[in-house]
C-alpha positions in Angstrom: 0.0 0.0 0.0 1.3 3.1 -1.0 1.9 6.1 1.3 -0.8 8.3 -0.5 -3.3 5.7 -0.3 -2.9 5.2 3.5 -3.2 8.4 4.3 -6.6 9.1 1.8 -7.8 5.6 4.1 -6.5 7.5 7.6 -8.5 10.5 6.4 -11.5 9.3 5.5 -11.3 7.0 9.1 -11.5 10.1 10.9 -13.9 11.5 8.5 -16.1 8.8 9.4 -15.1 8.6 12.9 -16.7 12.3 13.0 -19.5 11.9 11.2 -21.1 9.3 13.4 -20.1 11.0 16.5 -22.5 13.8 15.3 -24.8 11.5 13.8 -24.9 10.2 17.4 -25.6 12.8 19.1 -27.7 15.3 16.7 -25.3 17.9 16.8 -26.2 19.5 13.5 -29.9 19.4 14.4 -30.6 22.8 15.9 -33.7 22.2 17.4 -33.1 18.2 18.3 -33.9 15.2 15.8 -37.1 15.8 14.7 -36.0 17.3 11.6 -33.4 14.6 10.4 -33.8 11.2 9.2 -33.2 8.0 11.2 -29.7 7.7 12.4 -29.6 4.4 10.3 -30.6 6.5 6.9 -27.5 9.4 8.0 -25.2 7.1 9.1 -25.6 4.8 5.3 -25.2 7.7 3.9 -22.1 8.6 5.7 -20.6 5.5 5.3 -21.2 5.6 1.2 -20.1 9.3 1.1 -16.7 8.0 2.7 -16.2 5.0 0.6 -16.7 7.3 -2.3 -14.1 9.3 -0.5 -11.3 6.5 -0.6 -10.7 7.5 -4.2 -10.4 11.1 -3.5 -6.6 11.8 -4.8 -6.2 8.7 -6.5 -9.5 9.4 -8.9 -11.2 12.8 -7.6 -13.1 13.5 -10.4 -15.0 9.8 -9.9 -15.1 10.3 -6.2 -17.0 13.4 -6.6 -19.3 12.4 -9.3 -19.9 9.0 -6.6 -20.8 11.3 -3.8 -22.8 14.2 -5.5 -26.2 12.1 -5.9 -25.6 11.0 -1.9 -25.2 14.7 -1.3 -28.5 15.5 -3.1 -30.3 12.7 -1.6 -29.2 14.1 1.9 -30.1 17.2 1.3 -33.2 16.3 0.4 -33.9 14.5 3.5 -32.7 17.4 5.7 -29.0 17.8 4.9 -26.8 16.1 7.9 -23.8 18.3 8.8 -21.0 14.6 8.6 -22.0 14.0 4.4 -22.1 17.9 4.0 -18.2 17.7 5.6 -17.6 15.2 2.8 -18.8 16.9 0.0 -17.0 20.0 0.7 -13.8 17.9 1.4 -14.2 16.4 -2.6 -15.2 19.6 -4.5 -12.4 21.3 -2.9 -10.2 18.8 -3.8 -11.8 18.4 -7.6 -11.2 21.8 -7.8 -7.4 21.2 -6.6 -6.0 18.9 -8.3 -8.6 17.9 -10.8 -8.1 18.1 -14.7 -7.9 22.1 -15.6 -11.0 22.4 -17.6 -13.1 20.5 -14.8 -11.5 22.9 -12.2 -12.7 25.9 -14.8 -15.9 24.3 -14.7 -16.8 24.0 -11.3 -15.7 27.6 -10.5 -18.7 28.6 -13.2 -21.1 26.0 -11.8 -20.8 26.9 -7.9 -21.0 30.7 -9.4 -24.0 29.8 -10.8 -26.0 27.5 -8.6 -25.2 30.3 -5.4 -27.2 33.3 -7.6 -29.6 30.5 -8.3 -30.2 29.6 -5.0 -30.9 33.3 -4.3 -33.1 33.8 -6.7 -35.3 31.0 -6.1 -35.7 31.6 -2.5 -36.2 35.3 -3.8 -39.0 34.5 -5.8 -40.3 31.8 -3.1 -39.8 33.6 0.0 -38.5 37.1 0.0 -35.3 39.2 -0.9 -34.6 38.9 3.0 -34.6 35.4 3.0 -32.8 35.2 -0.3 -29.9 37.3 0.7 -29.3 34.6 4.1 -29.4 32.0 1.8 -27.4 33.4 -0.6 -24.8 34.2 1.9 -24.9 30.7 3.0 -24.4 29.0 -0.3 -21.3 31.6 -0.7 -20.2 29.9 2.5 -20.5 26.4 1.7 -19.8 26.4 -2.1 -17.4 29.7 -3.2 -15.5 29.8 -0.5 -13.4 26.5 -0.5 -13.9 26.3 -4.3 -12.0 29.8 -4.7 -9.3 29.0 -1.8 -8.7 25.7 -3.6 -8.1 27.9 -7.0 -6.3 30.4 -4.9 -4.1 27.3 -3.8 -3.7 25.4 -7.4 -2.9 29.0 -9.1 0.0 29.2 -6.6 0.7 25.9 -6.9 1.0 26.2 -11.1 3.2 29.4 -10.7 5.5 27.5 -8.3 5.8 24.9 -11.1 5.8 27.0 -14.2 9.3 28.8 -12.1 10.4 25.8 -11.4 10.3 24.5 -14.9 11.7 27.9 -16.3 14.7 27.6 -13.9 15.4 23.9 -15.0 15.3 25.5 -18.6 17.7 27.8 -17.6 19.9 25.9 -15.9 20.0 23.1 -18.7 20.2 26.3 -21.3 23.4 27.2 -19.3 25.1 23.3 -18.9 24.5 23.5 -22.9 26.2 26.7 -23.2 29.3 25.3 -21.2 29.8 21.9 -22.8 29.6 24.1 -26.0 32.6 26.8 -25.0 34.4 24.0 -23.0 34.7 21.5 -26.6 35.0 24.8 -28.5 37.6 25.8 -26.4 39.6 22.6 -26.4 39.0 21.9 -30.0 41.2 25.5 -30.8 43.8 24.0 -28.6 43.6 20.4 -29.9 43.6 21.9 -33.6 45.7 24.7 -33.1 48.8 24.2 -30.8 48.2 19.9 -31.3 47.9 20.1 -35.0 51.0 22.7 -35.6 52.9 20.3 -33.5 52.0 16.9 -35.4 53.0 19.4 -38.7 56.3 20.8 -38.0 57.5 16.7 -36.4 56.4 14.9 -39.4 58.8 17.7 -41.8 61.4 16.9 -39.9 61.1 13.5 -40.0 60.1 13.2 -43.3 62.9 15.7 -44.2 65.5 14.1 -46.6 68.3 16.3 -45.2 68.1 17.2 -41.3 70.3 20.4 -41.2 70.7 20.8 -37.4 69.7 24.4 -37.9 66.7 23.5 -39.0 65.5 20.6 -37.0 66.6 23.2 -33.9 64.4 25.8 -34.8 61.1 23.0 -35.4 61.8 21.6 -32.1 62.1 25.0 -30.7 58.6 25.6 -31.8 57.1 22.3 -30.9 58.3 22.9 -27.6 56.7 26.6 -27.6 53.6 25.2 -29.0 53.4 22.6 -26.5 53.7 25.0 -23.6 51.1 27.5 -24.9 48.8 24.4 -24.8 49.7 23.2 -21.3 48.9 26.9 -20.8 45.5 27.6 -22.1 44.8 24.1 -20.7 45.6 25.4 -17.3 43.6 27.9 -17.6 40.7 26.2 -18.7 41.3 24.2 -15.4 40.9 27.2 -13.6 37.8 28.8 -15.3 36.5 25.4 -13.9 37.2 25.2 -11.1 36.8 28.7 -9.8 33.3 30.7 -9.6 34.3 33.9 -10.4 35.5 35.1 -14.2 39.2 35.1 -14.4 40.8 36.4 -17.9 42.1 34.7 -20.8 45.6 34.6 -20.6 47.4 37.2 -22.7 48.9 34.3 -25.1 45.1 34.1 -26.7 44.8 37.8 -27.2 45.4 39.3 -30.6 48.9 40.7 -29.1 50.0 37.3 -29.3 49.8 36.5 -33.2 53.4 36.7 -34.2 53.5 33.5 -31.8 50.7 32.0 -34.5 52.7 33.5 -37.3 56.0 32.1 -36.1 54.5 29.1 -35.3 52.9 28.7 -39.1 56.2 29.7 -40.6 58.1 26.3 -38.6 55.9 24.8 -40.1 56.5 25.5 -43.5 53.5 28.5 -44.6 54.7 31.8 -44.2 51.8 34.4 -43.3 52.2 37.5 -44.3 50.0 39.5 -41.1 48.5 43.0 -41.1 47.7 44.4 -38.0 46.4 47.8 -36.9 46.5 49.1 -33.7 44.5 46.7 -31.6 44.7 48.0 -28.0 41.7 48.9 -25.5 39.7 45.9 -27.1 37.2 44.6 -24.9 38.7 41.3 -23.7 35.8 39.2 -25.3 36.6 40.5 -28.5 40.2 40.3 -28.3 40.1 36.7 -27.2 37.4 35.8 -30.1 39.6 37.0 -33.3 42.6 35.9 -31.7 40.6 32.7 -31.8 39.2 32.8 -35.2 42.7 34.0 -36.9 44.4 30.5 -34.8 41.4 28.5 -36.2 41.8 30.1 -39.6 45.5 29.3 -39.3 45.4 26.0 -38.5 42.6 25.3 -41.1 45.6 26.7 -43.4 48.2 24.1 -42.4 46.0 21.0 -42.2 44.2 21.9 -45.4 46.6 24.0 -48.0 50.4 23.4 -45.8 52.6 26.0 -47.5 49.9 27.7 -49.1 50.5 31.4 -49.6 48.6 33.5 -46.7 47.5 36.8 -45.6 46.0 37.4 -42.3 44.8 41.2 -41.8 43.1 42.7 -38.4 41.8 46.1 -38.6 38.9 48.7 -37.0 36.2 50.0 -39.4 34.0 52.0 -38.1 32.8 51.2 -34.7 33.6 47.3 -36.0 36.7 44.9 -35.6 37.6 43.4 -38.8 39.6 40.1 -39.4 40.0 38.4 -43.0 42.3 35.4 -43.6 43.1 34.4 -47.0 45.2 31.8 -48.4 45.5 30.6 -51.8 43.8 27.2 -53.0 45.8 24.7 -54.1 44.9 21.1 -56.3 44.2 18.4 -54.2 43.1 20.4 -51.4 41.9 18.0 -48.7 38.4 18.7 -47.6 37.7 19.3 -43.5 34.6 18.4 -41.5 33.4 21.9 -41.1 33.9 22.0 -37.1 36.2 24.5 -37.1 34.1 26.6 -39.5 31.2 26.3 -36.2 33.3 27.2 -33.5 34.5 30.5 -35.5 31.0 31.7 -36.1 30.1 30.6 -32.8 32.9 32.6 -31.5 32.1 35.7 -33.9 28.1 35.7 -32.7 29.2 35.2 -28.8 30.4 38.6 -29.0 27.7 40.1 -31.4 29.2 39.9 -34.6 29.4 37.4 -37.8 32.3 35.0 -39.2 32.0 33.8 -42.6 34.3 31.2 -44.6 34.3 30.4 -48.3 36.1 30.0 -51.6 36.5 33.5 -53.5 38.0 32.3 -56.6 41.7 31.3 -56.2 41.5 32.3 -52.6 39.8 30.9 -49.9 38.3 33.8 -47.4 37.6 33.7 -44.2 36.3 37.1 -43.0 34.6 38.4 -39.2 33.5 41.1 -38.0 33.1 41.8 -34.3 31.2 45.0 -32.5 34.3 47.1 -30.7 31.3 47.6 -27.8 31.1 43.9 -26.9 31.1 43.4 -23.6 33.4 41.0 -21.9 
């Protein structure tokens, strides 16, 4: 037995348990018995109202519709305060936690029957009369059907938050996983790519001048430690709560790094940069981002293709294009970098586009100078 069902049985034992302590004694008979059935007629309908009762969380709207006709029937033989309790106990609960368009309903029905009820004793028996018995119905039928609205409403606004903040919060895990694998696929594919490059010259390289194998060692070495780096710092974003800057490695001040880095690996880049200071650090980190990604697209794609990379401010816009010329038997990528630079470019307000413009393959952004960091 579940714990829901015990305590609907516990209820309706000390619903029943109450009822036939006042069926006992006449309690809701204000001037003695005379004017209520047989206890034997209250007390079967007491103990059919509660049986009806059992089902009141597990099926309300059934439990209701079971009771309503016992209702009727003892209010037509003089209405018994122990089924009256019963009643009031389902319709509140209908109204609770039944179906939304049932709780609607009822709202409109008890509305309804209370100005009927005052009209008909109106018409029957005075305005004075009328008035005391529409007060009563107000008591009896609006009142616990509006506190159990009063009660769902705040119960479906508690919800609706809750449901919004899980949204949020799943909207926000989404948006980390999303930085965290862009942000490790520009170090995989940057520093890790540049690396595997500039080894497999060497040892592919028919003659090793010592010069030469120095200086490609050199900058798998330097490569290697900017990775370490940036992976520390991820580490720390991570683990920390509050925002801690980028380190200044993966700011557009450090793209002679990139270009050096290119050039040990056989592509020169020929890089144009204007003055690039008092960026806000979001948009300094994002083209420093999309210039590595466009870079490193360069040397697994064209190696030793002819390349341009130029930053520059137009207007109240930052402006980096990356060209490099396209070469025969150009190996095709899978378009992830491509993502994470416009991903990185609308982050910040601003666009990244990539494509082939004639002999030249273009990659081009353009990022608002008021982005925020």
């Amino acid at each position: 037995m579940s714990s829901r069902m015990a305590r609907d049985l516990l209820a309706v034992g000390a619903f029943l348990l109450f009822g036939t302590l006042v069926n006992i004694t006449g309690l809701d008979s204000p001037s003695g018995r005379g004017k209520l059935p047989p206890f034997e007629v209250r007390e079967a309908l007491l103990v059919l109202a509660c049986a009806a009762q059992t089902l009141r969380h597990r099926k309300v709207v059934v439990a209701f519709l079971l009771v309503l006709p016992i209702a009727l029937a003892d209010l037509a033989l003089g209405q018994s305060t122990a089924v009256q309790v019963v009643f009031l106990d389902l319709l509140f609960l209908l109204t609770l936690n039944g179906p939304a368009k049932v709780s609607r309903f009822v709202l409109h029905a008890v509305a309804g029957v209370t100005v009927a009820i005052a009209v008909v004793v109106a018409v029957l028996a005075g305005w004075r009369l009328s008035i005391a018995a529409g007060l009563h119905a107000f008591s009896l039928l609006i009142v616990p059907v509006w506190w159990a609205a009063n009660v769902r409403e705040h119960r479906e606004n508690a919800e609706s938050i809750a449901r919004i903040v899980d949204l949020d919060r799943r909207a926000a895990v989404a948006g980390e996983r999303t930085r965290i694998a862009r942000d490790l696929h520009d170090v995989v594919a940057g520093h890790l790519s540049a690396i595997a490059i500039q080894s497999e010259a060497v040892l592919s390289a028919a003659n090793r001048d010592p010069a030469v194998v120095r200086t490609v060692l050199e900058s798998v070495r330097e490569n290697s430690l900017d990775a370490l780096a940036e992976m520390r710092a991820m580490i720390d974003v991570l683990r920390t709560d509050d925002e801690v800057d980028p380190p200044a490695t993966v700011r557009l001040a450090g793209l002679d790094r990139l270009v050096d880095s290119a050039a040990a690996a056989g592509t020169e880049v020929r890089l144009t940069r204007a003055d690039v200071s008092g960026l806000p650090v979001a948009v300094d980190v994002a083209a420093f981002r999309i210039v590595q990604e466009a870079l490193t697209n360069v040397l697994k794609h064209a190696p030793g293709a002819r390349t341009t990379a130029e930053v520059g401010r137009q207007s109240r816009r930052l402006v980096v294009i990356v060209r490099n010329e396209v070469r025969p038997g150009t190996t095709p990528g899978r378009g992830t970098g491509l993502v994470g630079m416009a991903e990185r470019a609308g982050a910040v307000g601003g666009t990244c586009t990539a494509g082939r413009d004639g002999v030249e393959w273009v990659v081009r952004a353009e990022l608002p100078l008021w982005a925020t960091p």
